[in-house]
GUVOZA-903955 format. One record per residue (C-alpha): x, y, z; residue in one letter. Coordinates in pm, whole numbers, plus 50000, padded with zeros to 5 digits. Each point is the difference from the previous one (the first is absolute). Last residue first. Layout:
residues N
XYZa;...
This chain:
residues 73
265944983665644x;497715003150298x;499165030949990x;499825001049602x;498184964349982x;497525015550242x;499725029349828x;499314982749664x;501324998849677x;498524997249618x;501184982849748x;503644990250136x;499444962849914x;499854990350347x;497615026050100x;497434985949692x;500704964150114x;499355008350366x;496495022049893x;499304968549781x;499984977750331x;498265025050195x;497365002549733x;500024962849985x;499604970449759x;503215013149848x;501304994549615x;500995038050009x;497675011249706x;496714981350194x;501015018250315x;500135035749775x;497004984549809x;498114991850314x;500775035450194x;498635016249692x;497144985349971x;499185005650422x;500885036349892x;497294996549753x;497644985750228x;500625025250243x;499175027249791x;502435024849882x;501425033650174x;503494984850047x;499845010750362x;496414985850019x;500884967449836x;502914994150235x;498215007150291x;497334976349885x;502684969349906x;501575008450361x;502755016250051x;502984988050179x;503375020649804x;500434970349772x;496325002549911x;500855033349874x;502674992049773x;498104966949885x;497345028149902x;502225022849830x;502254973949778x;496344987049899x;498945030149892x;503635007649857x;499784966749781x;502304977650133x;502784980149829x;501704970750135x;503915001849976x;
């Protein structure tokens, strides 16, 4: 199983839900470029090109869920 830091467990979490890289930086009260770092290690730590595509891995290995996922299970 890959392992996340909690910043970057956080900010794939919230990307999963539809925000934006500034939304996410303002709800994790950091600076966009930071959340943008963190965002690129969490996609860099999942072997994905993509946020979407590390958000999938992340879901898939049970680190962090999603409403949609949940709903439609």
């Amino acid at each position: 199983m890959t392992e996340l830091t909690r910043c970057q467990l956080r900010a794939l979490s919230l990307a999963a839900d539809g925000l934006g890289v500034g939304e996410i930086a303002e709800l994790m009260n950091i600076s966009v470029r930071t959340a943008e770092h963190h965002l690129k290690t969490a996609r860099k730590a999942m072997d994905s090109k993509t946020t979407a595509g590390a958000v999938a891995s992340a879901i898939r290995q049970g680190l962090i869920t999603s409403v949609v996922a949940i709903i439609i299970g």
